[in-house]
MIDREN-616855 format. One record per residue (C-alpha): x, y, z; residue in three letters. Coordinates in Angstrom, 2 decimals. Example, Ala and Ser with C-alpha at 12.3 -4.5 7.8 and 13.67 -1.06 7.14 Angstrom:
x y z code
12.30 -4.50 7.80 ALA
13.67 -1.06 7.14 SER
END
This chain:
x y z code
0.00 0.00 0.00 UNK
1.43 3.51 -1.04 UNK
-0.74 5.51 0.96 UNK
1.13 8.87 1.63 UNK
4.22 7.13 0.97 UNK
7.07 9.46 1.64 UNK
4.83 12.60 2.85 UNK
6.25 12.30 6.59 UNK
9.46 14.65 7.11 UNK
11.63 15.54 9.97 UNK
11.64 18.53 12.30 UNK
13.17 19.53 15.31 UNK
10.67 20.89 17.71 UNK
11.56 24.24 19.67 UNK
13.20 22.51 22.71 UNK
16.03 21.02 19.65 UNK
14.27 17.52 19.56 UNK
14.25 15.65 16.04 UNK
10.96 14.03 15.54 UNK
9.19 12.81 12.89 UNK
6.05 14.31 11.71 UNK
3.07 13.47 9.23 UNK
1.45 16.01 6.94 UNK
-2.12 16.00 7.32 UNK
-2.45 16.60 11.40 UNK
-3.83 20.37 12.05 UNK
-1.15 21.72 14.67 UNK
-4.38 23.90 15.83 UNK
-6.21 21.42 16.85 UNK
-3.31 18.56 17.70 UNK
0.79 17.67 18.71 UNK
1.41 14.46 16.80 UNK
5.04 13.40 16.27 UNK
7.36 10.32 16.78 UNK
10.60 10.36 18.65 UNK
13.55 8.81 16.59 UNK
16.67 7.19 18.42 UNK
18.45 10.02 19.25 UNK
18.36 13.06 21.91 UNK
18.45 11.20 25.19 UNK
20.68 10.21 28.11 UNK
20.62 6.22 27.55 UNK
23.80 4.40 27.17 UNK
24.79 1.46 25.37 UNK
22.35 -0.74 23.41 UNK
19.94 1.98 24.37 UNK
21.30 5.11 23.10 UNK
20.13 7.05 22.98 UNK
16.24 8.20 23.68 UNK
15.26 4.91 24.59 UNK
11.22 5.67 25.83 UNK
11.05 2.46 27.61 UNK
10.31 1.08 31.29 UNK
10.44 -2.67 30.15 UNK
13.56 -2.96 27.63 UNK
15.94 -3.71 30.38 UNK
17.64 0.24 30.41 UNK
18.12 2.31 33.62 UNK
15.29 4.06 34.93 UNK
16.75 6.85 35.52 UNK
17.78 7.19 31.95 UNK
14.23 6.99 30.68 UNK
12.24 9.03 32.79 UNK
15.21 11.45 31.79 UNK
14.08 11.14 28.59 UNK
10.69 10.99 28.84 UNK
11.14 14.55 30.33 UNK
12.70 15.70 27.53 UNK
9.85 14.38 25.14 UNK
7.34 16.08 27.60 UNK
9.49 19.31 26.58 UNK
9.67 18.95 23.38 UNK
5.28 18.78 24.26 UNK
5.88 21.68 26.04 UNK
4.00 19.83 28.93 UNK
5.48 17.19 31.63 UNK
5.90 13.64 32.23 UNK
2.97 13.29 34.48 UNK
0.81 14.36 31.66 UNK
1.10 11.46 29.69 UNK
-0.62 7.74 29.70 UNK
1.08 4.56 28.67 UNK
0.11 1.43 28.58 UNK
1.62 -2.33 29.28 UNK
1.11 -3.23 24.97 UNK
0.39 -7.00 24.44 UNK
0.16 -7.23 20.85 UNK
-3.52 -7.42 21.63 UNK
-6.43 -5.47 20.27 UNK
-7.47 -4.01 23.69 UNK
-8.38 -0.61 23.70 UNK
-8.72 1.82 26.67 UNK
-10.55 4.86 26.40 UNK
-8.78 7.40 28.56 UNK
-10.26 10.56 30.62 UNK
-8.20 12.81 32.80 UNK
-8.15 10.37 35.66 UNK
-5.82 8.09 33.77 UNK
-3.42 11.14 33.36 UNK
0.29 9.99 34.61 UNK
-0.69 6.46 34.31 UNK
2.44 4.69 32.82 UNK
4.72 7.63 32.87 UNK
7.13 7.23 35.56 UNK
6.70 3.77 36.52 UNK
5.74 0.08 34.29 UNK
3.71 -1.07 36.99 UNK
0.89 1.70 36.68 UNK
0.55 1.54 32.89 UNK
-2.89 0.73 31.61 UNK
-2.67 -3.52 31.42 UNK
-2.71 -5.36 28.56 UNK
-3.88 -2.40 26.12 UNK
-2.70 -1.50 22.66 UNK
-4.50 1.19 22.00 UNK
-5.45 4.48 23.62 UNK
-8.07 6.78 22.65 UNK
-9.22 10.19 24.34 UNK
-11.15 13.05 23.74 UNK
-9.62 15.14 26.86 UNK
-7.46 17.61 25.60 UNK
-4.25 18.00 27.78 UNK
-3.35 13.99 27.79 UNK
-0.48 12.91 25.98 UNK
-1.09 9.45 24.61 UNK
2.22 7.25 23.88 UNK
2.51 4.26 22.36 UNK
6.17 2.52 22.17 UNK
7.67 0.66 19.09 UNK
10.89 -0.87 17.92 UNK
9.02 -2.77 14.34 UNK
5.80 -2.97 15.25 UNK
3.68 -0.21 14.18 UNK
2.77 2.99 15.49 UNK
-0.12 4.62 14.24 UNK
-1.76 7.62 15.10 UNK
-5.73 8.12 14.37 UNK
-7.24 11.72 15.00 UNK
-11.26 12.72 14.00 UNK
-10.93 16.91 13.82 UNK
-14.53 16.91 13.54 UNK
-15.29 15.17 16.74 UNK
-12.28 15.88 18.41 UNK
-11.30 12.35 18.62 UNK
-7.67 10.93 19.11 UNK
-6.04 7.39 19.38 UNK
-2.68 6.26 19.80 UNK
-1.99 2.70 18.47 UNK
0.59 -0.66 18.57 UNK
0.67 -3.15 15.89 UNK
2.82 -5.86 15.44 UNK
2.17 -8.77 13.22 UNK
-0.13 -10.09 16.44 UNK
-2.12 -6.39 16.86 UNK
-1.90 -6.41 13.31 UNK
-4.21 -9.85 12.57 UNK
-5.91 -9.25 16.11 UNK
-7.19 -5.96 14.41 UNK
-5.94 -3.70 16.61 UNK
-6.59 -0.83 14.30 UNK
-10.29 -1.64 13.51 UNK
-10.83 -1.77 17.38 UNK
-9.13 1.64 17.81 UNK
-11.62 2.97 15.21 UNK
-14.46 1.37 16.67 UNK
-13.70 2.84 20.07 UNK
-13.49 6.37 18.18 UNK
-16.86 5.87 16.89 UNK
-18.88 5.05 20.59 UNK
-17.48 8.86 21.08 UNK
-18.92 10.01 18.01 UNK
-16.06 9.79 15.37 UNK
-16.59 8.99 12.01 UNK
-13.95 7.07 9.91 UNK
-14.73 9.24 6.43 UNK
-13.76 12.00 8.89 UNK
-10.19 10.27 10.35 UNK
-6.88 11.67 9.23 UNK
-4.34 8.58 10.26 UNK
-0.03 8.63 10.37 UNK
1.29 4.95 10.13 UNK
4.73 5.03 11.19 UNK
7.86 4.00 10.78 UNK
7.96 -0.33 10.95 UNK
10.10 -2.99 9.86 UNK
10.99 -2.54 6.34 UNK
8.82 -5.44 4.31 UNK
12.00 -6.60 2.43 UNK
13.44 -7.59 5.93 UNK
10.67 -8.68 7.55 UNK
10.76 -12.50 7.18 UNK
8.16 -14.71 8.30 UNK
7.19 -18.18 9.19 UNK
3.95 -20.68 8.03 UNK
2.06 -19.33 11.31 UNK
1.92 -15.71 10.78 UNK
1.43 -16.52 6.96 UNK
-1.59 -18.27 7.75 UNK
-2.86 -16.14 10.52 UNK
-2.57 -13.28 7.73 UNK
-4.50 -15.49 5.39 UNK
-7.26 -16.14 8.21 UNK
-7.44 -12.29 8.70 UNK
-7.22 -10.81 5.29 UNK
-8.89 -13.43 3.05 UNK
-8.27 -13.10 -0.06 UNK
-6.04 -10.07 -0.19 UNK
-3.13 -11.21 1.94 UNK
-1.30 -11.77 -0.99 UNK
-1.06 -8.07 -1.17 UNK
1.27 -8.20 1.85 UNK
2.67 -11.27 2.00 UNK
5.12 -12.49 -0.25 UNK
7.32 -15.98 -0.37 UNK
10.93 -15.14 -0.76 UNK
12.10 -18.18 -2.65 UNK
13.84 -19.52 0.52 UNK
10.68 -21.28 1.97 UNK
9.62 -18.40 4.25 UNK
7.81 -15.23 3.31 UNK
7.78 -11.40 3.82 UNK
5.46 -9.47 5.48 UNK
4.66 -5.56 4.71 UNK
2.90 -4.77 8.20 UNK
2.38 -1.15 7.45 UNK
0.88 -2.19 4.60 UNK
-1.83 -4.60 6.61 UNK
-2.60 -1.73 8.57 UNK
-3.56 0.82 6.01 UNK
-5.28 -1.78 4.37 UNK
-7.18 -2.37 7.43 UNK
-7.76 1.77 7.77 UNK
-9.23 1.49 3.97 UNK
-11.74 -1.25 4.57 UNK
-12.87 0.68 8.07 UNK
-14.30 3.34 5.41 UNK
-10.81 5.70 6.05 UNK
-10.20 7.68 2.96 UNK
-6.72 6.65 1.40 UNK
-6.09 10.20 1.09 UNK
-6.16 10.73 4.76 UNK
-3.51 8.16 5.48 UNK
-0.69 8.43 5.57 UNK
2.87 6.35 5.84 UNK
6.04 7.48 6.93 UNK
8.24 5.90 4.53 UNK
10.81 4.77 6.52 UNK
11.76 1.54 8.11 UNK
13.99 1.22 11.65 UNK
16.96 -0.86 12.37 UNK
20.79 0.04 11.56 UNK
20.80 2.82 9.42 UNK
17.71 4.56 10.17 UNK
16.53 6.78 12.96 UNK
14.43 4.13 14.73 UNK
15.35 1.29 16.91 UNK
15.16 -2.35 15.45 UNK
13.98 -5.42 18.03 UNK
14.65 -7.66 15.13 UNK
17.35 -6.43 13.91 UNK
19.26 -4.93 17.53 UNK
17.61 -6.67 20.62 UNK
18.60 -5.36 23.32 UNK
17.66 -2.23 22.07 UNK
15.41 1.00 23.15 UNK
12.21 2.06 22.00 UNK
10.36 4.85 20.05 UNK
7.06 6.47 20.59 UNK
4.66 8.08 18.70 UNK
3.25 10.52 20.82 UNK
0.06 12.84 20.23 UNK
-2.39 14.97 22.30 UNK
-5.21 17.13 21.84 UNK
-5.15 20.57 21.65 UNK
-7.27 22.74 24.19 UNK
-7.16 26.39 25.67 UNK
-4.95 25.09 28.60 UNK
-2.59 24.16 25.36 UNK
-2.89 26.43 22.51 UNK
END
């Protein structure tokens, strides 16, 4: 799928961060970005803006550099809500009384969720990634937002399509959603084995063939980007709306690699509502 292939672009936000950013999001209305790699504190396999509580780095480190996302917000840590991702499609709905939940300690985060979805303006949704997918879903109409993890699991699970549905019970409508798929495991190097081929078959039907491919060496490739805008498409998104960033992670790239790096840090996309309290 080639849906705003190559429209994302990198910025550095007024506190000197370099994040990614899709066209598409009104700034007026919302913050949407994803960190890349570098910025932080972390040493090691982690360095250097490792986001994560669970990836075996110091603590210290990330909530170091968690403040220094917050800034880069222009809010602070205890504004934003993470949650414990499962490669499930569990979906929390999030008010101001989850605010801080997940942000300075793993144990708080909201269990077993992949998705987060709000319409409180203020809360800084997160979602962490290191080849799975980030994806960021925002209704300007309703004033709507999700954050979203998919790996191959959240990806056949239909992690997305629950995010959406959860947007709709608070009055979003897909032909209204404006989505930023970010960076994943390049398809090329993403090979696969007869049980996510056939759990892609099972959830796809007839069009997994669209993003899986054999590679002549008795395993296949899968393009889980791809999956997910397809997924966005048939939930009544308009293709025009989506869009990809165009860029894979591991060595060479701005974005940490489990695959490819383990141990290794972890990436967010990151994206909050606008309100008075923020404009």
């Amino acid at each position: 799928m080639t849906a705003g292939m190559a429209a994302s672009r990198f910025r550095r936000t007024p506190s000197g961060l370099e994040v990614l950013c899709w066209p598409g999001f009104d700034d007026r209305l919302v913050d949407v970005f994803v960190t890349t790699r570098t910025g932080g504190v972390s040493r090691g396999a982690y360095t250097s803006l490792n986001l994560s509580l669970r990836a075996g780095d110091d603590d210290a480190d990330v909530l170091a550099n968690r403040a220094t996302v917050a800034e880069a917000l222009g809010t602070t840590v205890d504004d934003f809500v993470f949650c414990a991702q499962a490669h499930s499609p569990n979906i929390a709905i999030v008010t101001d009384e989850h605010r801080g939940r997940g942000s300075r300690s793993a144990s708080d985060a909201l269990p077993l969720t992949d998705g987060l979805v709000t319409t409180a303006p203020g809360i800084a949704l997160a979602v962490l990634a290191a080849d799975c997918v980030p994806a960021v879903l925002h209704d300007p109409v309703a004033g709507v937002l999700a954050c979203v993890h998919a790996g191959w699991r959240g990806t056949v699970r239909g992690a997305v399509p629950a995010a959406l549905a959860a947007m709709r019970r608070l009055g979003a409508a897909a032909s209204n959603v404006v989505a930023g798929v970010g960076p994943a495991i390049d398809p090329d190097r993403y090979q696969v084995g007869a049980e996510v081929v056939a759990a892609v078959r099972a959830a796809f039907d007839g069009r997994a063939d669209e993003v899986i491919r054999a590679d002549g060496l008795g395993k296949w490739t899968f393009d889980v980007a791809g999956a997910n805008v397809m997924q966005l498409v048939a939930e009544g998104v308009p293709e025009g709306q989506i869009h990809v960033a165009g860029v894979g992670t591991g060595p060479g790239t701005p974005f940490f690699s489990y695959r490819a790096e383990n141990p290794c840090g972890r990436f967010a996309a990151v994206a909050r509502l606008r309100g008075k309290d923020v404009l």
